[in-house]
C-alpha positions as CSV (number, residue, x, y, z in Angstrom):
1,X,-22.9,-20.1,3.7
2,X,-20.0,-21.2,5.8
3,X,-17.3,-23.9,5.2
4,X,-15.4,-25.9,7.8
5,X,-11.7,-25.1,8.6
6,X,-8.9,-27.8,7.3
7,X,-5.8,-27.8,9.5
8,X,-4.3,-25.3,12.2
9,X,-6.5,-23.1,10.7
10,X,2.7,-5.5,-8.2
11,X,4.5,-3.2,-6.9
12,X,4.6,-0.8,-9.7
13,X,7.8,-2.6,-11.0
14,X,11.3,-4.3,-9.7
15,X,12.6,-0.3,-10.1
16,X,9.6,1.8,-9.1
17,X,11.8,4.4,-7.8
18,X,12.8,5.1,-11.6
19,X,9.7,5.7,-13.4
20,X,7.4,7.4,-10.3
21,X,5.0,5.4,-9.8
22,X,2.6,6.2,-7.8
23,X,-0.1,3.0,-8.0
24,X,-0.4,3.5,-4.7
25,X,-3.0,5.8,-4.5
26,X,-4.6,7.3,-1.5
27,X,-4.1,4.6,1.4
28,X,-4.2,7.2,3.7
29,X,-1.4,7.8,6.7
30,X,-1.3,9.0,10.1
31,X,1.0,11.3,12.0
32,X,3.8,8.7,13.9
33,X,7.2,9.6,16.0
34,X,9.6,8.1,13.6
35,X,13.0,10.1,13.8
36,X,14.3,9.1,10.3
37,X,13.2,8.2,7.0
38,X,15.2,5.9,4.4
39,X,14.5,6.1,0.8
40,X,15.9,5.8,-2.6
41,X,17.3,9.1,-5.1
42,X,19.4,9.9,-7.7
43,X,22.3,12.2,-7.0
44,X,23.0,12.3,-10.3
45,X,26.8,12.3,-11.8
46,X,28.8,8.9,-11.5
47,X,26.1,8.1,-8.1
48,X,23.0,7.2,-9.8
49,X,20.0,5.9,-7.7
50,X,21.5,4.9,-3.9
51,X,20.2,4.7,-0.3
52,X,19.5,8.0,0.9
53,X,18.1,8.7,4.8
54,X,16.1,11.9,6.0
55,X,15.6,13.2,9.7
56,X,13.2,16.0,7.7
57,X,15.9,18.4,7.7
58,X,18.3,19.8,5.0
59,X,21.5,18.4,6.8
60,X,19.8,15.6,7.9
61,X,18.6,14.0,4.3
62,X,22.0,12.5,3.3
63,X,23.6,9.7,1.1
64,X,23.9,6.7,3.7
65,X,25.7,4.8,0.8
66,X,26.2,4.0,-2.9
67,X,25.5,0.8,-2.8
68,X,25.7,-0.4,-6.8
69,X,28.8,1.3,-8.3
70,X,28.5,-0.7,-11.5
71,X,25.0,1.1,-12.1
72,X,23.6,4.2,-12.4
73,X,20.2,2.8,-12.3
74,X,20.0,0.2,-9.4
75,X,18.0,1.4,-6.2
76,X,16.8,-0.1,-2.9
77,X,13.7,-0.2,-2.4
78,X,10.9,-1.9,0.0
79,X,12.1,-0.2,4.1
80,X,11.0,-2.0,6.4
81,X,12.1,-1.2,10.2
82,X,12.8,-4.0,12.7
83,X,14.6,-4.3,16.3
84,X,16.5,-0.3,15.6
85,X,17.6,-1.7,11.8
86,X,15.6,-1.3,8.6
87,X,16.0,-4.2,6.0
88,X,15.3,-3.6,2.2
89,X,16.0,-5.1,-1.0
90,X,18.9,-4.0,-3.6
91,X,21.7,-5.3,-5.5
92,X,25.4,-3.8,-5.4
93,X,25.7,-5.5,-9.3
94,X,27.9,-8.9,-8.2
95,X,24.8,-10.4,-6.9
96,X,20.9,-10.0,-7.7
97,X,18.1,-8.2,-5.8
98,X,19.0,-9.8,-2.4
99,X,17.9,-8.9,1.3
100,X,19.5,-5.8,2.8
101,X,20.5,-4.1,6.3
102,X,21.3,-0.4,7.5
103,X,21.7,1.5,10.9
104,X,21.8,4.5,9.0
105,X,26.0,4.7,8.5
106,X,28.0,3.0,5.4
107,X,29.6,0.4,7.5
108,X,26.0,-0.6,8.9
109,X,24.9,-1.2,5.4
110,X,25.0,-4.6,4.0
111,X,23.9,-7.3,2.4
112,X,22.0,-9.9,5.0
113,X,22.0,-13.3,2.5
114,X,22.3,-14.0,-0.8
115,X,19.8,-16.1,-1.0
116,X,20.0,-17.0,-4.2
117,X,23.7,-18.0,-3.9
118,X,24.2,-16.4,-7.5
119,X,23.7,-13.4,-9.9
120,X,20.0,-14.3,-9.7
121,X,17.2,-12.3,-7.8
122,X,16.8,-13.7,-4.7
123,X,14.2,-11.0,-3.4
124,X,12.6,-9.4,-6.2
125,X,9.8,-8.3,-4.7
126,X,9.8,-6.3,-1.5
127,X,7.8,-4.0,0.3
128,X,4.1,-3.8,1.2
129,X,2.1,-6.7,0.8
130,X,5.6,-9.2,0.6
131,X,7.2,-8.5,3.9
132,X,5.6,-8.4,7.2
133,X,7.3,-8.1,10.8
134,X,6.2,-10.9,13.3
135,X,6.9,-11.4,17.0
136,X,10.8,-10.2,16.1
137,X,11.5,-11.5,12.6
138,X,10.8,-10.3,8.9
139,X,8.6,-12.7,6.8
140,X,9.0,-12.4,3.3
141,X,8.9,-13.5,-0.6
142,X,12.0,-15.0,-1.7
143,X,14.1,-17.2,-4.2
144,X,17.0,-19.5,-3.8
145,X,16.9,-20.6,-7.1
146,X,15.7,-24.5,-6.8
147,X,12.4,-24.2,-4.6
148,X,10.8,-21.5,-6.4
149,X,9.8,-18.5,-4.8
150,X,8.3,-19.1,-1.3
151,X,7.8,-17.4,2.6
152,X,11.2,-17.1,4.0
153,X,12.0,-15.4,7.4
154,X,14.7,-13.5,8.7
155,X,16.1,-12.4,12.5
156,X,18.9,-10.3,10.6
157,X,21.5,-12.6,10.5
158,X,23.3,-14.6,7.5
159,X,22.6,-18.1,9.4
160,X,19.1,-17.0,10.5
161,X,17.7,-16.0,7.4
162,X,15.9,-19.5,6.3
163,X,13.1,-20.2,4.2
164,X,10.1,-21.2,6.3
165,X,8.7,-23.5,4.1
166,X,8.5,-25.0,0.3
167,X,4.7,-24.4,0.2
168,X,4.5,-25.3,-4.0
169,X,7.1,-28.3,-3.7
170,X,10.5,-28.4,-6.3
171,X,10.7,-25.9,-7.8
172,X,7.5,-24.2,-8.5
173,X,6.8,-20.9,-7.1
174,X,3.9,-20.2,-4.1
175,X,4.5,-16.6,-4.7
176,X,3.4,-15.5,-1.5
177,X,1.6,-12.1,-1.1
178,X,-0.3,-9.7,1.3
179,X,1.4,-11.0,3.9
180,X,-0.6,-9.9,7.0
181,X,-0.2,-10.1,10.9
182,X,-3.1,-11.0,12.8
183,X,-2.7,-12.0,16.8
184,X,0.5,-13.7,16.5
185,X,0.2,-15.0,13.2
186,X,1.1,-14.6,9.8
187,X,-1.7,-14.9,7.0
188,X,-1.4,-14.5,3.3
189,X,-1.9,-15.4,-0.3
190,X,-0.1,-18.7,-2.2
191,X,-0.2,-21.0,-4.1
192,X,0.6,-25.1,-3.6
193,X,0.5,-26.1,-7.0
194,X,-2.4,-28.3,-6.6
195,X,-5.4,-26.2,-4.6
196,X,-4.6,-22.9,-6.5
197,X,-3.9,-19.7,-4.9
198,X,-6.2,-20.1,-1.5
199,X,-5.4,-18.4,2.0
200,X,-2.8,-19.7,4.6
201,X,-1.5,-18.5,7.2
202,X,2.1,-19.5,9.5
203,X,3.5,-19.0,13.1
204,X,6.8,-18.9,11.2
205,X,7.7,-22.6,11.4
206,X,7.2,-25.3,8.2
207,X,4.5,-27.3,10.5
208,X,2.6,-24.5,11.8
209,X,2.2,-23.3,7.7
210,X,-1.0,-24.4,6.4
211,X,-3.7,-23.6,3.6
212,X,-6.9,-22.7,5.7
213,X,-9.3,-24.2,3.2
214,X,-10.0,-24.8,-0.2
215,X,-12.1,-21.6,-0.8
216,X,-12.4,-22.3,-4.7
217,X,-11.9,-26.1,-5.4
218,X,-12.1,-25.8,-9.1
219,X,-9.4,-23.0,-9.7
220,X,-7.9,-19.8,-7.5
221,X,-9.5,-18.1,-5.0
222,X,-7.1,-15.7,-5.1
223,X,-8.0,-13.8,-1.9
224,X,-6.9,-10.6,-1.5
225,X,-7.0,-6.8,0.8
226,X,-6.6,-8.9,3.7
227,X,-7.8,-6.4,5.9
228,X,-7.8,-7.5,10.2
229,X,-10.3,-6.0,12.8
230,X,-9.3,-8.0,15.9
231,X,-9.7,-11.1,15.8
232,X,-11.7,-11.1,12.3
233,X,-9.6,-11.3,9.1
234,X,-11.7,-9.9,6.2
235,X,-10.7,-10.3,2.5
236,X,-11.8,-10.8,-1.2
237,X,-12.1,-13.9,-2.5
238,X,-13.8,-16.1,-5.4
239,X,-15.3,-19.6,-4.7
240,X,-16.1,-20.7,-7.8
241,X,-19.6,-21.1,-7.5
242,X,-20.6,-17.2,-8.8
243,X,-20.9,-15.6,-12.1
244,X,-19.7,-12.7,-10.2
245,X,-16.5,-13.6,-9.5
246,X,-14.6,-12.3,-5.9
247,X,-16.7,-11.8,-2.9
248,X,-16.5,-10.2,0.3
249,X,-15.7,-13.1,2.8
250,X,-14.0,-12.9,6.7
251,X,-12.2,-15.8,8.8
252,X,-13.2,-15.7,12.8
253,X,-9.6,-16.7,14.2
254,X,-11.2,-17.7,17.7
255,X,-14.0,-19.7,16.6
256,X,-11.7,-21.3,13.6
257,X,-14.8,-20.6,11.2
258,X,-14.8,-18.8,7.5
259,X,-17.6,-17.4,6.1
260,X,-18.8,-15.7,2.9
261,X,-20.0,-12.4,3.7
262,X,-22.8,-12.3,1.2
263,X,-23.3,-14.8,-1.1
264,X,-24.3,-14.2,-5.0
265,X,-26.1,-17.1,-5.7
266,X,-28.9,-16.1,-3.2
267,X,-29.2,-12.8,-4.2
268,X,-27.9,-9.8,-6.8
269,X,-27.0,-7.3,-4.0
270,X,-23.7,-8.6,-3.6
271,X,-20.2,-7.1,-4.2
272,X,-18.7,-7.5,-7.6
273,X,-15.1,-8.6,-7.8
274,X,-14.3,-5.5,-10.7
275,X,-14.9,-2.8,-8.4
276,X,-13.8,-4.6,-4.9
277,X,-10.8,-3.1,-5.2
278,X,-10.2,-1.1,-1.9
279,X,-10.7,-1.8,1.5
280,X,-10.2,0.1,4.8
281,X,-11.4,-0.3,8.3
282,X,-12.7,2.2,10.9
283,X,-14.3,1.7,14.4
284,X,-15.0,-1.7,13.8
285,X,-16.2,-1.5,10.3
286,X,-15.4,-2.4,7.1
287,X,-15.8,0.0,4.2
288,X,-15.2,-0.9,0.6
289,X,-15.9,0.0,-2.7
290,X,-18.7,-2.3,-4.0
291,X,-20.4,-3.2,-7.1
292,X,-23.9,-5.0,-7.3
293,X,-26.2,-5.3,-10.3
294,X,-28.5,-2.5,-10.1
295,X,-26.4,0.3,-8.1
296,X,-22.5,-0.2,-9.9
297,X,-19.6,1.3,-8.2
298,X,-20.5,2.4,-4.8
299,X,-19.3,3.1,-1.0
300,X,-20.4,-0.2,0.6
301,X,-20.1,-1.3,4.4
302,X,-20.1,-4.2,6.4
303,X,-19.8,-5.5,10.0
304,X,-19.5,-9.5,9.1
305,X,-22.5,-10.8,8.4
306,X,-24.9,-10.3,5.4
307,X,-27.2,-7.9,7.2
308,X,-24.9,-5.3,7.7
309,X,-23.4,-5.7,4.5
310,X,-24.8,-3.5,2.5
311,X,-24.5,0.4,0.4
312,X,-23.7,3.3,2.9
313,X,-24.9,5.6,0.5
314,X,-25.6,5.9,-3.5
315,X,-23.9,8.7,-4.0
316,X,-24.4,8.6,-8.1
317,X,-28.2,7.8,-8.5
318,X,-28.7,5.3,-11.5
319,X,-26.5,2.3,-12.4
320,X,-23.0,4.3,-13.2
321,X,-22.0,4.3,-10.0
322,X,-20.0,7.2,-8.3
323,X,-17.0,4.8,-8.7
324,X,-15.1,5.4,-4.9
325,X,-11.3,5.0,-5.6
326,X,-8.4,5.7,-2.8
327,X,-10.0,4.9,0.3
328,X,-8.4,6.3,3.6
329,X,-9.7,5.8,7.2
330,X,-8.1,9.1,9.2
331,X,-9.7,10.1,12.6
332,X,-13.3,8.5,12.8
333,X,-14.3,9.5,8.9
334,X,-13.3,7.8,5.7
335,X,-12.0,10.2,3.1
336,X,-12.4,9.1,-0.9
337,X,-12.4,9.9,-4.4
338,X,-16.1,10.0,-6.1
339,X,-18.0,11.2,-8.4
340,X,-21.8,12.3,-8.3
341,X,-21.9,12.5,-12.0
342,X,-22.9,16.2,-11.7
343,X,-19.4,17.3,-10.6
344,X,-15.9,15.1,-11.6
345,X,-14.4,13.0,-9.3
346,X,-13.5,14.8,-5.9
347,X,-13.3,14.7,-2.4
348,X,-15.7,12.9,-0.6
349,X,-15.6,12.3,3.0
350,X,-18.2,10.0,5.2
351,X,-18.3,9.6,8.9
352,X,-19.6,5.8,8.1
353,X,-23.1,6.9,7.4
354,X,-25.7,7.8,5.1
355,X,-26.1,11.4,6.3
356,X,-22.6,11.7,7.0
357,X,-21.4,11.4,3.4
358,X,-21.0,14.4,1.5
359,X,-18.5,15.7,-1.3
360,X,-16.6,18.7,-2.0
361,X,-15.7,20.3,-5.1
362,X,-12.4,21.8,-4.5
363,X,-12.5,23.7,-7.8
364,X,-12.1,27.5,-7.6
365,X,-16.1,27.2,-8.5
366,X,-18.6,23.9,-9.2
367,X,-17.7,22.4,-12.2
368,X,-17.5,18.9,-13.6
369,X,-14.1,19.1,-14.3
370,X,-12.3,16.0,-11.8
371,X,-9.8,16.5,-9.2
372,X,-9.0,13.2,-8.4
373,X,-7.4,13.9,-5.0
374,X,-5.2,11.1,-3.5
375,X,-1.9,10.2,-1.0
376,X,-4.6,11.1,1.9
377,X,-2.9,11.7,5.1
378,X,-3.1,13.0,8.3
379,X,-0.6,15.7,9.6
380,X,-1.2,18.3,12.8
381,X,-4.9,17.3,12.7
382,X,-5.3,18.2,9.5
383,X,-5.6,16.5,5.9
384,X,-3.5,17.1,3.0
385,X,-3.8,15.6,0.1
386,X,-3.0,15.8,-3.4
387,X,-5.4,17.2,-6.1
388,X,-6.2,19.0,-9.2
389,X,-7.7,22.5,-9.3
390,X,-9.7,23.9,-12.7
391,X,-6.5,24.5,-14.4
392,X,-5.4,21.2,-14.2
393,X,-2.9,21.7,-12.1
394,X,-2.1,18.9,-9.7
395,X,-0.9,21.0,-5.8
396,X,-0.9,19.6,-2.5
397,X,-4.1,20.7,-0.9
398,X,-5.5,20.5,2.4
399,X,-8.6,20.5,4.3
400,X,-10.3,19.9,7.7
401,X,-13.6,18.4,6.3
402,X,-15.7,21.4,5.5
403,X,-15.4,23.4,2.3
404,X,-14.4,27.0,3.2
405,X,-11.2,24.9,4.6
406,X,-10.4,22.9,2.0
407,X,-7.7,24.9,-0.1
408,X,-4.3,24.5,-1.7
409,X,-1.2,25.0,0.2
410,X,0.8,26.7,-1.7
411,X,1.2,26.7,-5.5
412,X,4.9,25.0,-6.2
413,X,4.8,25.3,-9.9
414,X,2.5,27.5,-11.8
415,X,3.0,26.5,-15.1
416,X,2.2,22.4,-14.8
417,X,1.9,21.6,-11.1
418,X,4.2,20.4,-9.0
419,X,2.1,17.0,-8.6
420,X,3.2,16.1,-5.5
421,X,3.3,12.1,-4.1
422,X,4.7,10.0,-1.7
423,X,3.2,12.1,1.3
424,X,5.0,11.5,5.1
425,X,5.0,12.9,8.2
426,X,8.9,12.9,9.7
427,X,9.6,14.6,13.3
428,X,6.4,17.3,13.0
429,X,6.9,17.5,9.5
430,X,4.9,16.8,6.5
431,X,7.5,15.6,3.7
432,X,6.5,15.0,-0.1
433,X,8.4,14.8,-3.7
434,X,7.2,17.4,-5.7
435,X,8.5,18.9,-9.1
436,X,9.5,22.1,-10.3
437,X,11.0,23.2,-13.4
438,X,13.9,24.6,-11.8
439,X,14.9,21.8,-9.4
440,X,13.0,19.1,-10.9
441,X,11.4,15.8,-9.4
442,X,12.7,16.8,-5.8
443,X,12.3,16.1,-2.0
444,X,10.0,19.0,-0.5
445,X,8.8,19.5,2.9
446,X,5.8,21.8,4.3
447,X,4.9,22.6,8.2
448,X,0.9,23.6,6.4
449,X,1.9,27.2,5.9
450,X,2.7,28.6,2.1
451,X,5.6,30.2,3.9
452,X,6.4,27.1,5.2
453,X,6.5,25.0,2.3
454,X,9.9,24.5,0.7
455,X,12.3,22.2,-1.4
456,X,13.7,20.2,1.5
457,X,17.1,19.3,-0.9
458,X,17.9,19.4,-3.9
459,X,19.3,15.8,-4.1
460,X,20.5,16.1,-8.5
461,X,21.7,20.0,-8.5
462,X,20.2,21.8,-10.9
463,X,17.1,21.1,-13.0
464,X,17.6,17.0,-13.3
465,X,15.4,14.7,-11.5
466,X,16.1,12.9,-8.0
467,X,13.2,11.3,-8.0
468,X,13.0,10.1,-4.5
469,X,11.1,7.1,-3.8
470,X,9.2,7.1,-0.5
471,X,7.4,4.4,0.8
C-alpha cells in the first residue's frame, strides 16, 4: 500500500540530571575523537547543580561555571556541539529554561536568546530527539510565549536565533520532536492543529517546511524512531486503518514515495505498535523489536519492503515472546536484552541472522535470574556494558561476543553495586557515573583493566551525591 506525497515532500524530565534517570537505555555508542566532554554535577555546598567539562582527566573535569546562583537545583542540560561551541539549555533564575553557549571558559558561557522574552521557559526541552545540527545551524523546540512551541533555528547569535516557522498557527503548540537529518534536510514529528501529529520535514526556511502527508486522516499518526539508511527514512507510524495500531512504514527521499512496510489489514504477521519500541540500523538493515499475533515480542528485521520484513529469529518459542529491549548496532552485530524464558533477561547478540543469534548468561552459572544489561557501547574494540550478576548486583561488565570473555570489570561496590550509567568514551578513555558508599553517585573512569578502573573525581567531597549527568 503506498500513498502519494503532498508538497516538497520525554526526556526523563525538565531536571533529569537530579533524579538519575537513565530511560535511555542501551542505544549503544561508538569510540569518537572528542577532546572534552560537558555535563551537568553537583558540587555541593552554596554551588548546587552547574556546568561542569571533562578532558577524562582528574585536572581536566572542572567547574566551567555556576550558572544559577539563586538555585541549588537548576542544571544545564541537552550538549549539543556546533562550529567549536556547544549550545544547551539552562536558566541562571532571572529568566526561564532558555538556549545556552560555552567555549569551555566562564566568560564563553552565556545565554544565546531569551526567547521567551520573560521568566517563562523558552526551551524546555532539549537534547536528543529536540535539537538537531543542519548544514551549520541548530534546529530546535522552542517557546516565545504567543506562537506556541514550534521548530526554531539558531547560527549562535542573539539576532539569528529565529523561529523557522508557526507550524500549529497562534498560539497552539506543534511540539516538534525527533528531529532528524537526512541528506540536507530536516524531518520530524508535529503537529498543525488540524491533520494531527503526521511527519514533516524543513530545509530550515518557513516555505520549505511542510507536512509530507496525511499518514492518519482521522487522528495522529504520531510517527516516531525516525531511523535514516541513506536515502530511506524508516519510522513507526499508525494510519488509522489497523486494529493494531503503529506500523513499520519508510519514506524514499529520491523517488518522493511513502510506503507502509507491512500492512495489517492483509495479514497478522505484522509489527505491533506495543512492542515497536526500538529501532537500530546495521549494514543496510533495519532491526527492531516486533510484535505479531502468534510469535509476541521478538527480534524482527526489514530491508523495505514486505518480503524482507519479517522475524530474524524466535528466540522464546510460544506466544511470550523473548521481549528484545535496548537495541545497539556496534561493529557488524546487534547487541540486546532478551529473554529465552529458560534463563532471565541477558545478553543477546546477533550478527543479523538466524544462526547468528545467540545469548549469554552472564551469571556466575545458568540460572533464570535476569541481568538486564544495558548503556551498550563500544570502547578499544571491546563492549562494556552494564549488568547484573546472581547477587543482584548491577557492575560494569564487558565482553567481546563469546562467553568465556564476557566478565565484570571490576567490582566498585560490593555491598549494592555500583550501578553504573551514562557510559562514554573521552580521549582513549571509557568514562561512567558509578556509586559507591564512600564517594557516592560519582564520575568514574576505566581504561578495561580492574587496576585501571577508578573514581575519576570526586565532584561533592565526601559521601554526598554529584550525580553527573552525561548525555
Amino acid at each position: 500500500m503506498k500513498k502519494a506525497i503532498i508538497g516538497l515532500f520525554v526526556l526523563c524530565g525538565l531536571l533529569p540530571f537530579l533524579f538519575g534517570c537513565d530511560d535511555s537505555g542501551g542505544g549503544g555508542s561508538k569510540a569518537g575523537s572528542i577532546d572534552k566532554k560537558y555535563f551537568s554535577a553537583n558540587a555541593g555546598g552554596t554551588v548546587g547543580y552547574s556546568l561542569w567539562v571533562t578532558d577524562g582527566t582528574t585536572d581536566g573535569t572542572k567547574l566551567v561555571k555556576d550558572i544559577d546562583e539563586t538555585s541549588l537545583g537548576n542544571g544545564p542540560y541537552g550538549f549539543t556541539a556546533m562550529g567549536g561551541k556547544t549550545y544547551f539549555s539552562t536558566t541562571d533564575g532571572s529568566t526561564g529554561y532558555e538556549l545556552w553557549v560555552t567555549d569551555g571558559t566562564d566568560t564563553g558561557t552565556h545565554i544565546v536568546k531569551n526567547i521567551d522574552g520573560g521568566a517563562g521557559h523558552g526551551v524546555a526541552d532539549a537534547g536528543t530527539g529536540y535539537w538537531a545540527v543542519m548544514n551549520g545551524r541548530l534546529y530546535f523546540s522552542a517557546d516565545d510565549g504567543s506562537t506556541g512551541n514550534e521548530l526554531w533555528v539558531s547560527n549562535g547569535t542573539e539576532s539569528g536565533t529565529v523561529r523557522v516557522k508557526d507550524i500549529n498557527p497562534d498560539a497552539g503548540d506543534s511540539d516538534p520532536y525527533e528531529l532528524t537529518v537526512m541528506n540536507g534536510l530536516l524531518y520530524f514529528y508535529a503537529n498543525d492543529g488540524t491533520n494531527g501529529a503526521e511527519l514533516w520535514v524543513s530545509d530550515g526556511t518557513d516555505g520549505g517546511t511542510t507536512r509530507l502527508t496525511d499518514i492518519n486522516p482521522t487522528g495522529n499518526s504520531s510517527p516516531a524512531l525516525l531511523t535514516p539508511i541513506g536515502n530511506r527514512l524508516y519510522f513507526r507510524a499508525n494510519d488509522g486503518g489497523s486494529s493494531y495500531g503503529h506500523a513499520l512504514w519508510v519514506y524514499d527521499a529520491d523517488l518522493n514515495d511513502l510506503s507502509l512496510v507491512k500492512d495489517p489489514n492483509e495479514t497478522v504477521n505484522v509489527p505491533n505498535y506495543w512492542v515497536l519500541t526500538e529501532m537500530v540500523s546495521m549494514d543496510g538493515v533495519i532491526y527492531f523489536a516486533g510484535e505479531n499475533i502468534t510469535d509476541n515480542s521478538e527480534l524482527w528485521r526489514s530491508e523495505g519492503t514486505e518480503e524482507t520484513t519479517d522475524i530474524l529469529t524466535e528466540i522464546r518459542e510460544g506466544d511470550t515472546g523473548s521481549a528484545p529491549q535496548d537495541l545497539a548496532a556496534i561493529d557488524g552485530k546487534i547487541y540486546f536484552c532478551a529473554t529465552n524464558g529458560t534463563s532471565g533477561q541477558d545478553l543477546w547478540i546477533s550478527d543479523g541472522t538466524a544462526l547468528g543469534t545467540y545469548g549469554i548468561d552472564i551469571a556466575d552459572e545458568p540460572t533464570s535470574d535476569p541481568s538486564y544489561p544495558e548503556y551498550f557501547t563500544e570502547y578499544n574494540g571491546l563492549v562494556y556494558f552494564k549488568a547484573q550478576d546472581s547477587t543482584g548486583r548491577y557492575e560494569l561488565w564487558v565482553t567481546d561476543g563469546t562467553a568465556q570473555n564476557t566478565h565484570v570489570v571490576k567490582i566498585i561496590e560490593p555491598t549494592v553495586g555500583s550501578a553504573p550509567k551514562y557510559l562514554t568514551v573521552l580521549n582513549n578513555k571509557l568514562l561512567f557515573v558509578a556509586f559507591t558508599e564512600a564517594e557516592g553517585v560519582e564520575l568514574w573512569s576505566t581504561d578495561g583493566t580492574e587496576d585501571g578502573t577508578t573514581i575519576l573525581k570526586d565532584i561533592n567531597p565526601g559521601d554526598a551525591d554529584g550525580n553527573p549527568y552525561i548525555e
